[in-house]
Structure formats: structure tokens, C-alpha cells
DOMI-358799 format. One line per 5 residues: number of its first residue (from 0); for each residue x negated, y negated, z of N, C-alpha, C. Coordinates in Angstrom, 1 decimal, m for minus. Each point is the difference from the previous one (the first is absolute). Layout:
residues N
NUM	X Y Z X Y Z X Y Z  ...
This chain:
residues 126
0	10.2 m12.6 5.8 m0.2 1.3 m0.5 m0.7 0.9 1.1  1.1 1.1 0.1 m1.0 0.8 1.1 m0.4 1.4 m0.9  m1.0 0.4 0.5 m0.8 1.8 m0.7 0.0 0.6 1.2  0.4 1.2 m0.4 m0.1 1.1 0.9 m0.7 0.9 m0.6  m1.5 0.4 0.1 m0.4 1.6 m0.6 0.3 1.2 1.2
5	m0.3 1.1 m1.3 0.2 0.9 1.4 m0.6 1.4 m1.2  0.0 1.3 0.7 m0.1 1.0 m1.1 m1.6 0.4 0.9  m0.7 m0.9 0.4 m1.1 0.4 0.1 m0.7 1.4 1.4  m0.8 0.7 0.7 m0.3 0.9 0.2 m1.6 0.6 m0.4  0.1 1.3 1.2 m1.3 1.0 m0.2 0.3 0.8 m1.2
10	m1.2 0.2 m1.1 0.0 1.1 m1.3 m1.4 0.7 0.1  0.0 1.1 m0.7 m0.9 0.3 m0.8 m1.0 m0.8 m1.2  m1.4 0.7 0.0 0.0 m0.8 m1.2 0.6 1.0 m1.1  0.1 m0.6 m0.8 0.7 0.7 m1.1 1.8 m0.2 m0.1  0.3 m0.2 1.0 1.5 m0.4 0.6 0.7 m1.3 m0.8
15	1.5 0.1 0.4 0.3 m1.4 m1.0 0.8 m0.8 1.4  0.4 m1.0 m0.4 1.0 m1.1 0.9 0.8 m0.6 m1.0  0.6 m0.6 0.7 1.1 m1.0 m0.7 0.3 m1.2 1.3  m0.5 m0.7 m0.4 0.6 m1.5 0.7 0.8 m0.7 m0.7  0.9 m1.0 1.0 1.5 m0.7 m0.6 0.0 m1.3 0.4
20	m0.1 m0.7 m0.2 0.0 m1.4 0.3 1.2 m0.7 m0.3  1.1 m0.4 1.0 1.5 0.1 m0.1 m0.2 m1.9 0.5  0.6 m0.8 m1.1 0.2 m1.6 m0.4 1.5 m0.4 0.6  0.0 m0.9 0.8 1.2 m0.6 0.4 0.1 m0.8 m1.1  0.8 m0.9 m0.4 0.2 m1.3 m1.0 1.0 0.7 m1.4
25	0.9 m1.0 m0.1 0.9 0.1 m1.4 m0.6 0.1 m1.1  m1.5 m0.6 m0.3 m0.8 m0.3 m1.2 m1.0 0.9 0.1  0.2 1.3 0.5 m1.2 0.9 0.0 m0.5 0.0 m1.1  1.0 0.3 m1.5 m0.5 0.6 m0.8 m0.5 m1.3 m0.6  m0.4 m0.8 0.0 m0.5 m1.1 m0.6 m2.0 m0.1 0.7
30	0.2 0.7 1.0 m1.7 0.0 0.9 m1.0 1.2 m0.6  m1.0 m1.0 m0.3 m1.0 0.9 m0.7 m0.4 0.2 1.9  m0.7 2.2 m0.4 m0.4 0.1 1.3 m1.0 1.0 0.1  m0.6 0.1 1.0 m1.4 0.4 m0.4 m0.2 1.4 1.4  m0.5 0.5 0.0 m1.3 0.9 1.3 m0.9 m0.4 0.1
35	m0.9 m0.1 1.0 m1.3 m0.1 0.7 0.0 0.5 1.3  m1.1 0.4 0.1 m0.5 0.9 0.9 m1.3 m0.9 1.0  m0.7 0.4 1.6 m0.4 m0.2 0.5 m0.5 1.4 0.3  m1.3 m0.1 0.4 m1.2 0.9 0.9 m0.1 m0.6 1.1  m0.6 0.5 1.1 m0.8 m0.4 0.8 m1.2 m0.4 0.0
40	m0.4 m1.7 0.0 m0.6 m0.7 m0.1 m0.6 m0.1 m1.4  0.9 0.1 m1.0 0.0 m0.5 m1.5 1.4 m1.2 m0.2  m0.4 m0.7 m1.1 1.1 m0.9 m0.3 1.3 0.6 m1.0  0.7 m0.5 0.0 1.6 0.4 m0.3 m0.5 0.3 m1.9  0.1 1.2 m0.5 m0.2 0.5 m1.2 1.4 0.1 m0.3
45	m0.6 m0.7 m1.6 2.0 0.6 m1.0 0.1 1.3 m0.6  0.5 0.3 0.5 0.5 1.8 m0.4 0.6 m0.4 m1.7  1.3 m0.3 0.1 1.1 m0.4 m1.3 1.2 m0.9 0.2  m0.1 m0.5 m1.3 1.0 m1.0 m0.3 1.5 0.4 m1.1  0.8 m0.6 0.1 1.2 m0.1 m0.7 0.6 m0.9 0.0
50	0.4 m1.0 m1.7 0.5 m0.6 m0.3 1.6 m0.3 0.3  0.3 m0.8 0.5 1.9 0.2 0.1 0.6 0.6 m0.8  m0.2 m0.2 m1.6 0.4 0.7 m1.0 0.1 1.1 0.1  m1.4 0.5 0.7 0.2 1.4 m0.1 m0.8 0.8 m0.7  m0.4 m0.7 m1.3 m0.5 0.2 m0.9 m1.4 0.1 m0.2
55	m0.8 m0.8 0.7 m1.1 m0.2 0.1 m1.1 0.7 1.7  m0.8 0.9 0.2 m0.3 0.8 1.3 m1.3 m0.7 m0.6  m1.2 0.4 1.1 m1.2 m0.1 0.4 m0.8 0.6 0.9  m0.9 0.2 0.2 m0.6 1.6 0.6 m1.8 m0.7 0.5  0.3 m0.4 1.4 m2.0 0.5 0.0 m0.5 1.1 m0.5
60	m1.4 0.0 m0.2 m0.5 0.9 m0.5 0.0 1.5 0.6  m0.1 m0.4 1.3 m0.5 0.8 1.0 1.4 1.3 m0.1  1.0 m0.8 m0.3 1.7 1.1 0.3 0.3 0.4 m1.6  m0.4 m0.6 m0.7 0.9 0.0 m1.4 m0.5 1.8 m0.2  1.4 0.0 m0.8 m0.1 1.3 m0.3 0.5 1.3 1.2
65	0.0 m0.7 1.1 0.3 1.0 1.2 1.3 m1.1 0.7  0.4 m1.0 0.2 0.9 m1.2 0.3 1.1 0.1 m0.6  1.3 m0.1 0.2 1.1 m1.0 m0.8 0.8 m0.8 0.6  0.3 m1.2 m0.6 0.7 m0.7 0.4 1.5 0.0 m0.7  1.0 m0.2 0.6 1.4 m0.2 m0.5 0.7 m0.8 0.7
70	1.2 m0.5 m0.6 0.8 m0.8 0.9 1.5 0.6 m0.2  1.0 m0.2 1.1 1.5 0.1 m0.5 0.6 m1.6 0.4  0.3 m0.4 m0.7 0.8 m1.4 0.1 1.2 0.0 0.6  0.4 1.1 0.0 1.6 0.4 0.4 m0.2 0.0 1.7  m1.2 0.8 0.1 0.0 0.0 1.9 m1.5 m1.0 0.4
75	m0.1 m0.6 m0.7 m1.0 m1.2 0.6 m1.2 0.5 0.5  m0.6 1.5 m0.8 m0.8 0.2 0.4 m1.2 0.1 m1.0  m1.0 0.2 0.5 m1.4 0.6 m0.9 m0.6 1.1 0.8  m0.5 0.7 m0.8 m1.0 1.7 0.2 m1.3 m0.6 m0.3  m0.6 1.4 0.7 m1.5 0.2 m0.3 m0.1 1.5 0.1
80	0.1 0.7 m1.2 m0.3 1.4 0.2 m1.6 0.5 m0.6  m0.4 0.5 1.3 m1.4 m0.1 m0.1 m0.5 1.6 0.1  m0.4 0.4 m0.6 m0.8 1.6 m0.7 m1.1 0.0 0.0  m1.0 1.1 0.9 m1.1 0.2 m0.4 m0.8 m0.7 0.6  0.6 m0.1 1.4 m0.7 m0.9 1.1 m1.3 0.5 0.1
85	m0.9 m1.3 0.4 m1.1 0.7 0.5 m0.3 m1.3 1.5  m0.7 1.0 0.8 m0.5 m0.7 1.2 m0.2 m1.6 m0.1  m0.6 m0.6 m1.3 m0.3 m1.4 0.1 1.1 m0.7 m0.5  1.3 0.7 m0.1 1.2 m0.7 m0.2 0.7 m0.2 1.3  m0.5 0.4 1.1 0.5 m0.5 1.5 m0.6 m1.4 0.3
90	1.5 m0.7 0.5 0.7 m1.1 0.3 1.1 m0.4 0.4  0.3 m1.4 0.2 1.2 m0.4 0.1 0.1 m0.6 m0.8  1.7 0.5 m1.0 0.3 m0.2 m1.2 0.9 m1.5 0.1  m0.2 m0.7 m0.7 1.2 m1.5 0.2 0.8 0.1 m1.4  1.1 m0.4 0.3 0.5 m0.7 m1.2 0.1 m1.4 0.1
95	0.0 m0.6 m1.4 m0.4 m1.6 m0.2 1.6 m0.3 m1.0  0.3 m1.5 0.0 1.0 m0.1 m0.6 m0.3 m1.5 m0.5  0.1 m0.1 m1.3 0.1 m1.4 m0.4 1.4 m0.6 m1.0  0.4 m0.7 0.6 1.2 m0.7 0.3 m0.3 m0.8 m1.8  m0.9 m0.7 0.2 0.3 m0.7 m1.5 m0.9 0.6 m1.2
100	0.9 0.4 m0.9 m1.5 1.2 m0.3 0.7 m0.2 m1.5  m0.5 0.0 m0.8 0.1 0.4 m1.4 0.1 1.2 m0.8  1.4 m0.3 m0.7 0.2 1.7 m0.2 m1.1 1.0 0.1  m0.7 0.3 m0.7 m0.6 0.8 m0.9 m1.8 m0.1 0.9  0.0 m1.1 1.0 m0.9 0.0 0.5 m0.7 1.4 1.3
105	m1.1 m0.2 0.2 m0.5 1.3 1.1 m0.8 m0.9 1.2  m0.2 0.2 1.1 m0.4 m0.9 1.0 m1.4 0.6 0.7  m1.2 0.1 m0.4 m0.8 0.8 1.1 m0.9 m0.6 0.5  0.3 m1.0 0.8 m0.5 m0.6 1.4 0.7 m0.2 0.8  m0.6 0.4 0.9 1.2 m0.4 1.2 0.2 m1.2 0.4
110	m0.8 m1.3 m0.8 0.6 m1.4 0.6 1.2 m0.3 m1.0  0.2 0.6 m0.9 1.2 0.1 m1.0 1.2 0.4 0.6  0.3 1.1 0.8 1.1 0.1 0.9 0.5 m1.1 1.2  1.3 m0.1 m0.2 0.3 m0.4 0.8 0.5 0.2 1.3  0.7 1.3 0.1 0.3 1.1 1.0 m0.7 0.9 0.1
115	m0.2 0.7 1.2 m0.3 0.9 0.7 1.1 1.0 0.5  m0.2 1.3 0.1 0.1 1.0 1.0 m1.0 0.5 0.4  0.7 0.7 1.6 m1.1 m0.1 1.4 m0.9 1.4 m0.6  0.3 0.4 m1.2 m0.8 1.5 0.0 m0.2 1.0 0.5  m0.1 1.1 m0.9 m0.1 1.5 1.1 m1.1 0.8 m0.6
120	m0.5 0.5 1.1 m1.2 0.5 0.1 m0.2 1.8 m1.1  m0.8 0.3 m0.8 m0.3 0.8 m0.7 m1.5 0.8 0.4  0.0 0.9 0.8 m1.3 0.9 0.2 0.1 1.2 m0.5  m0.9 m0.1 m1.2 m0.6 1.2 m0.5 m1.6 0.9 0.5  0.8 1.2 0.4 m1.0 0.8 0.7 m0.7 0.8 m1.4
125	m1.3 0.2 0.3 m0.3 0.7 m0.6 m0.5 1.8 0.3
């Protein structure tokens, strides 16, 4: 399984983004998959989760309410449309992908994933 994100960039605060995290593999739609983020010289925080189904999202505290996550199964990809940035939302955003996952389930650690992508960088100016 390979992940490609991408979407990421300089904003405002107040500004929005949209990151895409684009899945090689036949069985996309079967991978529960997630976001996390990195700072500089902080550990890898879970932004949000999404069940394969689809059905089931999850939200740190820190984004909920300003974050969304979606998926299209059709193009193997997942979003992060993110609103209402503020400065301490600057990082580098990952997408995470777990390959055996249960429907309806949500993943937020990152020793839970089993893929990676390389991440792209999100700086919010204030």
C-alpha cells in the first residue's frame, strides 16, 4: 500500500486547506484511515479517523468542529478539509492506513496504522 498526501501549504489564520491522501491498492475501500500531524519537536498527534464503512469519523479535540474528514472509494482517496486554522495547527500532516480494520471501527494511534504517507507540510501564519 502506497499514500500519497498532498493539498498542503502557506494560509492565514482564519484560512481553510484541503489535503488528499491518494491509496494505491484494490481493497482501498476496505482500510480504515486516519490523519496525524507532527510539530517540530512534538510527537505525532491524531487529528481524525474514518472507518472503512464510512460511517463511523473521529475528531481530536483540538480540530473537531473546524476538521473534516471524507473518503471517495471510487478514487482511492481520503480528505482533510480543515477551517478555521489557527497557528497551532502548523505541521506536517500524514495520512495513516490500516489494512485490517473492522468495519465500523476508528484508529487513533499511530501504532495502529499500518501505512504511511511521506506528508505535507501545513503553515499557518498568523
Amino acid at each position: 500500500v502506497q499514500l500519497q498526501a498532498s493539498g498542503g501549504g502557506l494560509v492565514q489564520a482564519g484560512g481553510s486547506l484541503r489535503l488528499s491522501c491518494a491509496a494505491s491498492g484494490r481493497t482501498f475501500s476496505s482500510y480504515a484511515m486516519g490523519w496525524f500531524r507532527q510539530a517540530p519537536g512534538k510527537e505525532r498527534e491524531f487529528v481524525t479517523a474514518m472507518s472503512w464503512s464510512g460511517s463511523i469519523t473521529y475528531y481530536g479535540d483540538s480540530v473537531k468542529g473546524r476538521f473534516t474528514i471524507s473518503r471517495d472509494n471510487a478514487k482511492n482517496t481520503i480528505y482533510l478539509q480543515m477551517n478555521s486554522l489557527k497557528p497551532e495547527d502548523t505541521a506536517v500532516y500524514y495520512c495513516g492506513a490500516r489494512v485490517r480494520a473492522s468495519r465500523d471501527s476508528v484508529y487513533s494511534r499511530a501504532d495502529d496504522m499500518n501505512y504511511w504517507g511521506k506528508g505535507t507540510q501545513v503553515t499557518v501564519s498568523s
